[in-house]
VOKOLLUM-866953 format. One record per residue (C-alpha): x, y, z; residue in one letter. Coordinates in steps of 0.001 Angstrom, whole numbers, plus 500000, padded with zeros to 6 digits. Example, Ala and Ser with C-alpha at 12.3 -4.5 7.8 and 13.67 -1.06 7.14 Angstrom:
<nodes>
512300495500507800A/513670498940507140S/
</nodes>
This chain:
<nodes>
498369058114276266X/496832055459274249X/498720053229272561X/497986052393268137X/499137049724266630X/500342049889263003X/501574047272260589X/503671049078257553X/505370047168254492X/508802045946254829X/510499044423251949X/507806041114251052X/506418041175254868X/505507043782257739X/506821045654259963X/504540046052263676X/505005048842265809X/502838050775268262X/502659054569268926X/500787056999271116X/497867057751269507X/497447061173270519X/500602062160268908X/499863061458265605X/499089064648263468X/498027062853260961X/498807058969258787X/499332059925255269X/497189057816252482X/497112057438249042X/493327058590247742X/490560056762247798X/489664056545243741X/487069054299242376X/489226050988240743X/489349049720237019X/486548046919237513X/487369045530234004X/490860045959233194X/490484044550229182X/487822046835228799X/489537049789230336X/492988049211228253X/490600048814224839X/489039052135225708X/492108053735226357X/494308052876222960X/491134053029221132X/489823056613222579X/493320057964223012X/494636061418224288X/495612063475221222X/496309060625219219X/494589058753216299X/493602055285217821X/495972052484217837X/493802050738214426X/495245053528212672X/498601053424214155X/499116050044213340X/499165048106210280X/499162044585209385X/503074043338209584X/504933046237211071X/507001045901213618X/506577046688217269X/508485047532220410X/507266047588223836X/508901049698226655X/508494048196229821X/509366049057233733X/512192047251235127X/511677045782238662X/512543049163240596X/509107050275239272X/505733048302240250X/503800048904236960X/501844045600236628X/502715044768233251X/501665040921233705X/498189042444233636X/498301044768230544X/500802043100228450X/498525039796227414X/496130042184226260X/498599044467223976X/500044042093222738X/496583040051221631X/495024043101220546X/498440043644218270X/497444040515216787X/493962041036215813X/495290044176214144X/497430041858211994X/500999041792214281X/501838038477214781X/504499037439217752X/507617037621215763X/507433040899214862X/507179042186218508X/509662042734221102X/509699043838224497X/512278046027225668X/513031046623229342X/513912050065230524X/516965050114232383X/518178053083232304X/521445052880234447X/520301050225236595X/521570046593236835X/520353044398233584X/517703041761234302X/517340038262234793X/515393035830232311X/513268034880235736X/512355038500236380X/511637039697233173X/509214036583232661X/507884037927236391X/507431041258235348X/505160040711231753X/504052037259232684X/505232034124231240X/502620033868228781X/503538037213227231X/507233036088227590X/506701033327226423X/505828034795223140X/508217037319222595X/511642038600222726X/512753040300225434X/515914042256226118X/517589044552228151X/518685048156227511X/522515048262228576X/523197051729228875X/526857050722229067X/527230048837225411X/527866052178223381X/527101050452220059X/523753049461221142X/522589052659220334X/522097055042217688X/522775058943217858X/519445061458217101X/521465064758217533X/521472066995220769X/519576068789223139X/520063072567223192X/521328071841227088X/523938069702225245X/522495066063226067X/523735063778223529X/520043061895222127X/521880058088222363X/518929055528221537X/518897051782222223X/518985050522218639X/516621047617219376X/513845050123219755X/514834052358216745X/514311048977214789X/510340049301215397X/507897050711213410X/506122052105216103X/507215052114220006X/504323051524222945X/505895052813226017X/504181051462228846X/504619051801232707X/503143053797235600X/503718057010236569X/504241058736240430X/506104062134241462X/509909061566240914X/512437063618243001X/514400065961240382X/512472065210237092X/508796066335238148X/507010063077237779X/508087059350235683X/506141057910233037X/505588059597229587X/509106060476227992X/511093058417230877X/510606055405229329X/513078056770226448X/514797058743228180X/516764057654230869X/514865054315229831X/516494053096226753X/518924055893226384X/522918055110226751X/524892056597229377X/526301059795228106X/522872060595227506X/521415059926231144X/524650061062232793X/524123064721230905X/520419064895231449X/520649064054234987X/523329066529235289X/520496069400235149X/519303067937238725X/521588070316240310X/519863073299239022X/517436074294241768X/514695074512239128X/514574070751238809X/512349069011241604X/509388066682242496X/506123067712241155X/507716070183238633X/507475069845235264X/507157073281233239X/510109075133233770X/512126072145235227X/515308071904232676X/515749067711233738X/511797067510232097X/512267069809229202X/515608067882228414X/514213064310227993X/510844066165226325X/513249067758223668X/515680064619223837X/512169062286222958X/511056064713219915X/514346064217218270X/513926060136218521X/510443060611218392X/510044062767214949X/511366059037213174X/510183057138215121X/506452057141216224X/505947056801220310X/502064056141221683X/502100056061225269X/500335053630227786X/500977055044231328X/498655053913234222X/498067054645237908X/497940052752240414X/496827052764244194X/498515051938246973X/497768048609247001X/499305047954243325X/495610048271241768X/495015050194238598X/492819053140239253X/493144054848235834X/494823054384232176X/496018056844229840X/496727056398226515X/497591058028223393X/500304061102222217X/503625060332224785X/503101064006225654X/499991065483225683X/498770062184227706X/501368061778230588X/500406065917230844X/496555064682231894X/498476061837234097X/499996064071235879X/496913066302237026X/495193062957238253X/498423061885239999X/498652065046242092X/495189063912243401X/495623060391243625X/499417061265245897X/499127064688246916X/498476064172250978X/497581067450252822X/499098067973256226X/498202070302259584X/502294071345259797X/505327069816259543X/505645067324262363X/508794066510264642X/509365062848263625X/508225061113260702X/507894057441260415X/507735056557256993X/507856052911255196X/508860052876251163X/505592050518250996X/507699047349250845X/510205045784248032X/510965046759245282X/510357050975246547X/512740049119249551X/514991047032247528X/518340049456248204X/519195053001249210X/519424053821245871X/515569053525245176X/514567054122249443X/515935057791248564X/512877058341246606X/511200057909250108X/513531060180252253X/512594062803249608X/508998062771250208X/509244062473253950X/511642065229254440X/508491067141253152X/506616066194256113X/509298066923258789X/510375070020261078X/514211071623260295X/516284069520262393X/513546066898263001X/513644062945262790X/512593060627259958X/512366057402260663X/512306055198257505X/511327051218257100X/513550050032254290X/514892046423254005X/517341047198251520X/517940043598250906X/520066044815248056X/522463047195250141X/523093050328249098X/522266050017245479X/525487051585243907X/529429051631244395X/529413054559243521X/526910055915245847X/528692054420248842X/531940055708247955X/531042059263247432X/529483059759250953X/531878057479252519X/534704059336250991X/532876063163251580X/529377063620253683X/529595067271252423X/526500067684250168X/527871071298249121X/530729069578248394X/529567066620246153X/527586068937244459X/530794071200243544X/532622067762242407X/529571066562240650X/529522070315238804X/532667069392237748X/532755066139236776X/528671064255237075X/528915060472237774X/525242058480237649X/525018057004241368X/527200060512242775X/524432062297241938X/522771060066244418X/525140060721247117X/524376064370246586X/520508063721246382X/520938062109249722X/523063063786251843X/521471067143250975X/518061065910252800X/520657065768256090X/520627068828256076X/517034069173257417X/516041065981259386X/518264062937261098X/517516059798259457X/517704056479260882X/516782053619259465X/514816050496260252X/516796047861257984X/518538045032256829X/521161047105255505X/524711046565257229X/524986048780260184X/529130049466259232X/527902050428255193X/524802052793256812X/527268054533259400X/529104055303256483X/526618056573254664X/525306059091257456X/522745057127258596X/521506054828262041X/520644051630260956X/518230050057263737X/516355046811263930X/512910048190265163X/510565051272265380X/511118050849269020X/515060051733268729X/514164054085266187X/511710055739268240X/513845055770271262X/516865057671269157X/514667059798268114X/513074061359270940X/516627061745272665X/517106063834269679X/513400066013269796X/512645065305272980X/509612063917275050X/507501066440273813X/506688065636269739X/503987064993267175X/503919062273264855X/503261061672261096X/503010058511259753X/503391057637255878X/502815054102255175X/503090054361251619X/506619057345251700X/507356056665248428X/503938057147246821X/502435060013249090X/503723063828248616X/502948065242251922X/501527069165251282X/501144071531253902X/497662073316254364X/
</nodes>
């Protein structure tokens, strides 16, 4: 056997290993697309050539007030690169700096620093304008925009209701219950309050809800009608792009929040769709480094795509820092306390708590495939959490064939939380 040697992300550095070659069924890539070779130019043609939407000169007029929606650092979106040129382009259109605002899209994640929002838009940008965060927590921050016919109470963060017109920007790749992000995400979970997440997400149990599923997926249609309600007073253009593997942007869309993440999504099923020969018996997989590795809570997005790649009762082997830990108490606590996934997701039926549902979303994946972990995380927290934590490939590879055996193929994903592995 001949011996390959790989070097995967892993948190800010890399993480070496070597396998045998002849093993591998295949490494798992994100598409080679041609590149945005002049990004101004690209995000000019995009807001002024729009999908299904008059272009943003008509949008916007001289003194109104505007509210961006940007990606929190759990999402790479590049907004230091985009933002200078919104926001200048809002000023030859007659916006000046005081009468924009940039709100950051929590959803039920952990509010922001000063340092990393000024990281994520660029200090010029933040420099310039406000910035906030959406505290899904603070139930007066938000106004109420009626229900769902699933019941989801439409809870808005009132610093975005105060615009005149909303640009919600980020990037968009498969997501595991809600189809895909981007488009309507931004709003909702984004800058929605946490009845209103907790009872969307709620519809993840239904087995209609899943990754690459939009139409007929009652998470989606949820946040589409929850949007429309906001949306119907108060206008929404979208500015989604996507990016490679490597963080570079490979295509913008612009225009109706809608119709425009609906052409997204065809080009991101080409750009992260990965084909596959047949399931393999291990899979090694790295998140593609921090912040896809910055906790369990975001590494799950990995083990979902991986477990796609992997034979029942297989091994995935996953390269996740998880500087952060586990992400969420409440995560921890509900596989700690139960590692039944039937179970949790009778208990969440009952009664659905935002970071259960994650204890659910990851302890149904068990069911398939062993996980173990390459990681930072405590090895006492990821016992208790039904995984192996280990401090190499080598370990990890060494568990894992006393669990297939000596006789196993190999797929690799260097980029797990990007690539959707499909079988011929």
């Amino acid at each position: 056997m001949t011996l390959a040697n790989y070097s995967y992300h892993y948190g800010h550095g890399q993480m070496d290993f070597s396998v045998e070659q002849e093993r591998v069924l295949a490494e798992l890539n994100v598409a080679k697309t041609p590149l945005v070779e002049n990004l101004k130019a690209a995000v000019l043609d995009a807001i002024y050539h729009p999908i299904n939407s008059a272009p943003i000169n008509e949008l916007v007029k001289p003194g109104m007030k505007i509210c961006f929606i940007c990606n929190d650092p759990t999402r790479v979106a590049n907004s230091f690169d985009f933002m200078p040129i919104l926001v200048n382009e809002m000023n030859k259109l007659g916006v000046p700096d005081e009468n924009m605002r940039i709100v950051f899209a929590l959803g039920t994640h952990r509010a922001m620093t000063h340092e990393e929002m000024v990281e994520g838009v660029g200090a010029e940008v933040a420099g310039r304008l406000e910035m906030f965060n959406s505290d899904c927590n603070v139930a007066e921050d938000f106004n109420y925009f009626g229900a769902t016919s699933r019941g989801t109470p439409v809870l808005i963060n009132k610093l975005v209701c105060e615009a005149d017109l909303i640009i919600a920007t980020g990037t968009i790749v498969h997501h595991f219950f809600s189809g895909y992000g981007g488009g309507r995400k931004a709003i909702l979970p984004g800058v929605a309050a946490m009845e209103c997440v907790r009872r969307n997400h709620s519809l993840m149990l239904d087995p209609n809800s899943g990754l690459g599923k939009l139409h007929g997926n009652p998470v989606y249609e949820d946040q589409v009608e929850g949007v429309r309600l906001f949306a119907a007073k108060h206008p929404v253009f979208l500015f989604n792009a996507v990016l490679n593997d490597k963080h570079e942007f490979t295509k913008i869309f612009a225009g109706d929040w809608y119709e425009a993440h609906l052409e997204a999504c065809k080009y991101v099923d080409v750009v992260y769709g990965a084909p596959i020969p047949e399931p393999a018996d291990i899979v090694i997989a790295s998140c593609g480094g921090y912040p896809k590795d910055i906790n369990v809570y975001q590494m799950q997005k990995t083990m979902d795509n991986a477990v796609c790649a992997v034979k029942q009762g297989g091994v995935v082997i996953i390269l996740a820092e998880c500087i952060e830990g586990s992400g969420s108490a409440a995560l921890e606590k509900a596989i700690s306390e139960n590692p039944d996934p039937d179970l949790i997701r009778e208990q969440l039926a009952q009664n659905f708590v935002i970071g259960k549902h994650k204890a659910f979303a990851v302890t149904r994946l068990m069911k398939k495939a062993k996980f173990i972990l390459v990681s930072k995380l405590d090895k006492e927290l990821a016992q208790k959490m039904m995984f192996e934590s280990v401090d190499s490939v080598d370990e990890a590879m060494a568990r894992a064939k006393e669990i297939v055996g000596e006789d196993y193929k190999l797929i690799l994903m260097p980029m797990g939380s990007l690539t959707v592995p499909i079988v011929k």
